[in-house]
TORZA-918867 format. One record per residue (C-alpha): residue in three letters; z, x, y; residue number from 0. Coordinates in steps of 0.5 Angstrom, whole numbers. Last residue first. Layout:
# TORZA-918867
> residuo	zz	xx	yy	num
> Ala	Z	X	Y	NUM
...
END
This chain:
# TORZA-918867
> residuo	zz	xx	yy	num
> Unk	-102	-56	76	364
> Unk	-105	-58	69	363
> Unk	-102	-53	64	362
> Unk	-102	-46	61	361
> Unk	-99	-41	56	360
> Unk	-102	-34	54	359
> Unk	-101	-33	47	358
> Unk	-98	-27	43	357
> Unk	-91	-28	46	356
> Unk	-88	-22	49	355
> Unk	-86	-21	56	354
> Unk	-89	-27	59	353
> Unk	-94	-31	65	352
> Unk	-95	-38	66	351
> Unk	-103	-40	67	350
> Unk	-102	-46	72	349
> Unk	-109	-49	72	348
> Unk	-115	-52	75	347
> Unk	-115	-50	82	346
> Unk	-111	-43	80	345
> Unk	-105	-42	80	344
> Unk	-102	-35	77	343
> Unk	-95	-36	75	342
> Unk	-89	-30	73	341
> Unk	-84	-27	68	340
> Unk	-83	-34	64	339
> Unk	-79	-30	59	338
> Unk	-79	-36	53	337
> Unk	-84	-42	52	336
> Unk	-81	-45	46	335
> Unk	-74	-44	51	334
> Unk	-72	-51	49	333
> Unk	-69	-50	57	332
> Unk	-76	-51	59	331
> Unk	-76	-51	66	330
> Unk	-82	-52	73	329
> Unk	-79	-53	80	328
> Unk	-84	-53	85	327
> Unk	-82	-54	93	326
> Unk	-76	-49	94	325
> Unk	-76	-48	101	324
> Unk	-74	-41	103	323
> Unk	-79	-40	110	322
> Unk	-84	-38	107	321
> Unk	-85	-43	102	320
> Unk	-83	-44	95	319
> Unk	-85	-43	88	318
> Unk	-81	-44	81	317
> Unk	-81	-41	74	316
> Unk	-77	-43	68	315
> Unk	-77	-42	61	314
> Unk	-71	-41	57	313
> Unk	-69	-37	51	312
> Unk	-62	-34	52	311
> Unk	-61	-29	56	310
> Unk	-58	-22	53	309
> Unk	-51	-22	53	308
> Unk	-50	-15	48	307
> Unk	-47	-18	41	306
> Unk	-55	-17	36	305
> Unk	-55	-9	40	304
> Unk	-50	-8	35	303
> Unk	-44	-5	40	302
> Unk	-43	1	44	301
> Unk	-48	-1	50	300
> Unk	-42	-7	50	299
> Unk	-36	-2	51	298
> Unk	-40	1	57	297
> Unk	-40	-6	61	296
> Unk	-33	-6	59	295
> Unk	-31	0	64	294
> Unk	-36	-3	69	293
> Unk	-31	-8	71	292
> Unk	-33	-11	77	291
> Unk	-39	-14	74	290
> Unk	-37	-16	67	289
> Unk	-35	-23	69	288
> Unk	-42	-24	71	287
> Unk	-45	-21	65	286
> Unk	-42	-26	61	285
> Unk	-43	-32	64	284
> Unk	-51	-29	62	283
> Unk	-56	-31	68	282
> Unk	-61	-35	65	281
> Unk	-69	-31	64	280
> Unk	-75	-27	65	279
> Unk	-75	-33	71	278
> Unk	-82	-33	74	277
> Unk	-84	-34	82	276
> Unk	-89	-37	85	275
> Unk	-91	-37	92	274
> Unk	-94	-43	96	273
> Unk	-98	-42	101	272
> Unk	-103	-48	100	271
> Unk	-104	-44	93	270
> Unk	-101	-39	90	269
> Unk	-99	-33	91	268
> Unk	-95	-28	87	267
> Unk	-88	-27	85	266
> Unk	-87	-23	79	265
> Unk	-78	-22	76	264
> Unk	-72	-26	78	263
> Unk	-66	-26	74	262
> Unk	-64	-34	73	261
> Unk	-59	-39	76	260
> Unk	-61	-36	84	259
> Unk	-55	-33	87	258
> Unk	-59	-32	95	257
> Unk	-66	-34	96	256
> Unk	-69	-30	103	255
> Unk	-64	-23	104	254
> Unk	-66	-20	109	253
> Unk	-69	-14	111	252
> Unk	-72	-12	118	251
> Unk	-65	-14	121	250
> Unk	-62	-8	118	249
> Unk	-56	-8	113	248
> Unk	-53	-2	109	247
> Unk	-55	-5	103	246
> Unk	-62	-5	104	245
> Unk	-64	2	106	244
> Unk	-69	4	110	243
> Unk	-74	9	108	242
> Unk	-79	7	114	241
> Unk	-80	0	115	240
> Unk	-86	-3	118	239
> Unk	-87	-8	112	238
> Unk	-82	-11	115	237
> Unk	-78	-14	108	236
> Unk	-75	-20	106	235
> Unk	-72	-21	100	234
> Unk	-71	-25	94	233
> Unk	-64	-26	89	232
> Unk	-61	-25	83	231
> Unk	-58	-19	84	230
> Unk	-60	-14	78	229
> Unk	-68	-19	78	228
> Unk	-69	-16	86	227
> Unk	-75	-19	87	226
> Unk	-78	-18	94	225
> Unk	-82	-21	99	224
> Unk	-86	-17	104	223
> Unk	-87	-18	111	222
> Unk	-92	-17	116	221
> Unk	-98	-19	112	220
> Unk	-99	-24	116	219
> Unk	-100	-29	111	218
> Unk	-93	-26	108	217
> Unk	-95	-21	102	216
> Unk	-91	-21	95	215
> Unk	-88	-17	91	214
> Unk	-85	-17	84	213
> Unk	-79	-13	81	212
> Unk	-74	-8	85	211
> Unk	-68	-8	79	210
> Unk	-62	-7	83	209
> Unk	-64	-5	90	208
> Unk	-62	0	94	207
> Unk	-69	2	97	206
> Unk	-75	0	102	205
> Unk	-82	3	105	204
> Unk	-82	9	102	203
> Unk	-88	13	103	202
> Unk	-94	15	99	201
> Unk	-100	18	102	200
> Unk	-109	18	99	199
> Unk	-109	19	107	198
> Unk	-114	13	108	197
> Unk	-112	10	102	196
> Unk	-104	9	104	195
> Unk	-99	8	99	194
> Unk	-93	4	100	193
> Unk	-87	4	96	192
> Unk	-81	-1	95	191
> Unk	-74	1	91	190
> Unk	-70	1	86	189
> Unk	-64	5	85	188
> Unk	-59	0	85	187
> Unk	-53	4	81	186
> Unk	-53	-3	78	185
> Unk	-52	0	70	184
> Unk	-53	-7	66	183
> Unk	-59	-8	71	182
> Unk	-62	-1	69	181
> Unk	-60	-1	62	180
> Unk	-63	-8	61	179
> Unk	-70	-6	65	178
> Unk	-70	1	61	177
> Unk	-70	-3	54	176
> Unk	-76	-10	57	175
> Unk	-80	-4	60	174
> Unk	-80	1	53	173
> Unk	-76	6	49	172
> Unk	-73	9	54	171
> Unk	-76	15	56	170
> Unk	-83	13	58	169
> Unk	-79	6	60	168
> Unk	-76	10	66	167
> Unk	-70	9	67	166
> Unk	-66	11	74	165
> Unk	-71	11	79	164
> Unk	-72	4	78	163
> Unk	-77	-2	79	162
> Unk	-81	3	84	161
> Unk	-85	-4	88	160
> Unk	-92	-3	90	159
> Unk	-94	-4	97	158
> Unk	-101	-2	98	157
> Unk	-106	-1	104	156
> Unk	-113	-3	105	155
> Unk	-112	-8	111	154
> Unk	-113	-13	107	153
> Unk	-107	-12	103	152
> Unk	-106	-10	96	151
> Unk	-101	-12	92	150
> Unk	-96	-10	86	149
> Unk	-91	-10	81	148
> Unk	-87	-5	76	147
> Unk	-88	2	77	146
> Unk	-83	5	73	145
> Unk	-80	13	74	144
> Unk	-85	14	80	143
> Unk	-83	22	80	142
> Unk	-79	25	86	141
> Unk	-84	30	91	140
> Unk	-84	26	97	139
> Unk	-87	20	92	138
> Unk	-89	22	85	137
> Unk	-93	18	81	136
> Unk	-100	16	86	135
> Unk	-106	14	86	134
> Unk	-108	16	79	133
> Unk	-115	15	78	132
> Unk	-119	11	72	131
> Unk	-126	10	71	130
> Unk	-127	3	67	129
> Unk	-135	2	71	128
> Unk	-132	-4	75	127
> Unk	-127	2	78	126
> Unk	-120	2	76	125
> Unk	-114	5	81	124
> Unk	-107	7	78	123
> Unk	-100	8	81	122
> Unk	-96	10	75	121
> Unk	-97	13	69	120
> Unk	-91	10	64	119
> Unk	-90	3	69	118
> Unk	-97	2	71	117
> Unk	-98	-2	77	116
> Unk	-105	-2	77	115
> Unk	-110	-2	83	114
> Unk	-117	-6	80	113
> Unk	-122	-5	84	112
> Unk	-128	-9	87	111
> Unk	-128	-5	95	110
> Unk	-123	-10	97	109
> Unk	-118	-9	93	108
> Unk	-115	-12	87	107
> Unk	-109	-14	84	106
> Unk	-104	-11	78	105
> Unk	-98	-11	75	104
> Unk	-94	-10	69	103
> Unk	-98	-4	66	102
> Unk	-96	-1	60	101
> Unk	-99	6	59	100
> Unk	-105	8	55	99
> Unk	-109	4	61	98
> Unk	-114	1	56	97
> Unk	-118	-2	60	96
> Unk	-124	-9	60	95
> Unk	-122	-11	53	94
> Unk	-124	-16	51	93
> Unk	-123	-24	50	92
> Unk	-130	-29	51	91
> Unk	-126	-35	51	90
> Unk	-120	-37	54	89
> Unk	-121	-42	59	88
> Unk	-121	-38	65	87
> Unk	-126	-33	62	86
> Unk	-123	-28	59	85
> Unk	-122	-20	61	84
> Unk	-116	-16	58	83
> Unk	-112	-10	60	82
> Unk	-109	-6	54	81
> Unk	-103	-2	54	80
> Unk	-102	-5	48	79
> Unk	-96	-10	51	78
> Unk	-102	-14	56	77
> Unk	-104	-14	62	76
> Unk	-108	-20	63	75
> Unk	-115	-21	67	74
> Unk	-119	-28	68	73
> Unk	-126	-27	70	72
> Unk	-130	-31	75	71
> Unk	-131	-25	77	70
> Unk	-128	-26	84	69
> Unk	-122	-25	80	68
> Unk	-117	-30	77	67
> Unk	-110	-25	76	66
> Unk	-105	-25	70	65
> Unk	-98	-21	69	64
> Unk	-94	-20	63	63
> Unk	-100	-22	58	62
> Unk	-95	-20	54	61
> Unk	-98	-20	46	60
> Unk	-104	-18	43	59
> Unk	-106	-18	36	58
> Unk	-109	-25	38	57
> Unk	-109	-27	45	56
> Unk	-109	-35	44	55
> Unk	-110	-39	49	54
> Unk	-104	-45	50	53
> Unk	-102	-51	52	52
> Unk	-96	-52	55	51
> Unk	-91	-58	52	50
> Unk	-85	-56	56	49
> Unk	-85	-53	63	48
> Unk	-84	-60	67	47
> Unk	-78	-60	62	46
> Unk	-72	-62	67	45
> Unk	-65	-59	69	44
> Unk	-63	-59	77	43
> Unk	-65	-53	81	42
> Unk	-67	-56	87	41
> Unk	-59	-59	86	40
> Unk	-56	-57	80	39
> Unk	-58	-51	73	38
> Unk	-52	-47	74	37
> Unk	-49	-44	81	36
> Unk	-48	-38	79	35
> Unk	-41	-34	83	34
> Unk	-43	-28	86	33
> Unk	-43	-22	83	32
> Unk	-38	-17	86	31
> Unk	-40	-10	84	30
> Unk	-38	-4	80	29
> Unk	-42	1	79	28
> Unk	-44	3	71	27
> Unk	-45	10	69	26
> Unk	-51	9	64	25
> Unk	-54	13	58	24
> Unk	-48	12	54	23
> Unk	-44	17	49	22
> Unk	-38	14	45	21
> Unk	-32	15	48	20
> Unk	-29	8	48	19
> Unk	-32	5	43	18
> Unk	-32	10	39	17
> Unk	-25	12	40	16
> Unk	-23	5	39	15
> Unk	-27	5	31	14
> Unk	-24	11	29	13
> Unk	-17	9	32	12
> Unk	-19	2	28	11
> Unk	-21	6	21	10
> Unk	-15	10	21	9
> Unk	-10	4	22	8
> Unk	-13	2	15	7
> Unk	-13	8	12	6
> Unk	-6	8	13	5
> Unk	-5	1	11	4
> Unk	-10	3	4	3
> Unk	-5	9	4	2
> Unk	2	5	5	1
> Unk	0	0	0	0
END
């Protein structure tokens, strides 16, 4: 008896030691989440989003982000590396570029190129004739560690959003893995770069952001908005700042949407100057409660990845008005179409974007 107590009480201090002293990758950073406001008001529960009907991607799965084209042509950037082109319908699939990254954003430029976000290579330009150039991977000599969503404005310039400068998914077993490390870790570290063709120059436009996800330009085009997923929150942000750090407060960045029910992730324009934005998923009750205890968010990277506080499956994406007025919201909380990362509207669909489902999902405006 005292030999099995005896080894009992030696298997618990292994099993305390190796939960309190194991090796993480992060150094969580306390901070004061705020209270989540559930599934109410212009958030209340529906299932708009429910029933979607699909296309097919065969092999392929996470058409994480999607653009219609002046082609006609409809482009999905996909897990593979791959970015497909199909007909708005779906047919006529193939591979226009493999990038031999993960893109997870993308837009067009003027001249007909397709500028990319990729999130293992970089800042990327496509031709019409698939020849890929490397914008820009570093900026003022620091890596670009995960390049995450982007836009083109008229004239010329390109705003992109660097999600971390932490985990760069090169390195980390993926997007969706180095995202978890970078938003359970809340160091902040994302950030808003701009880069000009004229003098082929990145700058940073903005930083101190928990996760920097979609970007969005005003139709001015004087002001960005910003997903920050860490915080659940939308920014806005004076395309003409300059390194500025939103944590320490300037009117050329304010907060839009504040304490939303679920993680932010694409915005993109729609029509009648709407912006759409995805929910990768819920917020966890459990992570919350963790915030200001960065001690037990190290104990959790310790556990069977089947006990961390994952969303749960749930669809759900919303569009608002430049001014913060919510006039769309569109959920599934069967979650048969989860890890809605964005929307792309067109005159005859809603085509709803997502991480890792083999098919593209889609419904009538």
């Amino acid at each position: 008896m005292k030999k099995a107590v005896l080894t009992l009480a030696l298997l618990f201090l292994a099993l305390a030691a190796y939960l309190s002293l194991w090796p993480v990758p992060i150094q969580p950073v306390s901070w004061n989440a705020p209270t989540a406001p559930g599934y109410a008001g212009a958030h209340a529960v529906n299932h708009k989003l429910a029933g979607l009907q699909v296309v097919s991607l065969g092999a392929e799965e996470g058409p994480e982000h999607i653009v219609l084209a002046r082609d006609g042509k409809l482009y999905a950037a996909v897990a593979s590396g791959n970015i497909l082109r199909m007909n708005p319908d779906g047919t006529a699939q193939e591979v226009f570029i493999n990038t031999g990254g993960r893109v997870l954003g993308f837009d067009f430029d003027a001249a007909g190129h397709l500028i990319a976000a990729d999130a293992i290579k970089g800042l990327l330009a496509i031709s019409a004739d698939r020849k890929i150039t490397v914008l820009s991977d570093t900026v003022g000599g620091d890596p670009i560690r995960y390049a995450d969503a982007v836009v083109v404005a008229r004239n010329g310039k390109i705003y992109f959003s660097d999600a971390s400068g932490r985990f760069a998914p090169a390195k980390w077993g993926g997007t969706y893995e180095a995202a978890i490390l970078d938003i359970i870790e809340q160091s902040s570290t994302g950030r808003i770069l701009a880069y000009d063709p004229a003098t082929k120059t990145t700058r940073v436009v903005a930083k101190g952001l928990s996760f920097a996800n979609g970007v969005a330009l005003s139709r001015d085009e004087q002001t960005l908005f910003v997903a920050e997923t860490g915080k659940y929150r939308v920014w806005k942000i004076a395309v003409a700042a300059d390194n500025l750090d939103v944590a320490r407060g300037s009117p050329q960045a304010t907060v839009l949407l504040d304490n939303l029910p679920g993680y932010p992730d694409n915005l993109m324009r729609g029509l009648h100057n709407k912006i759409w934005l995805g929910f990768s998923g819920p917020r966890s009750p459990d992570v919350d409660a963790m915030a200001d205890r960065p001690f037990l968010r190290q104990v959790t990277l310790r556990l069977p990845r089947m006990l961390w506080p994952l969303p749960k499956p749930y669809g759900h994406v919303m569009a608002f008005t430049e001014d913060g007025q919510v006039v769309a919201d569109l959920q599934d909380p069967t979650g048969a179409y989860p890890i809605t990362t964005g929307v792309t509207e067109t005159a005859d669909r809603l085509y709803v974007q997502n991480l890792h489902l083999k098919v593209l999902g889609w419904r009538s405006p």
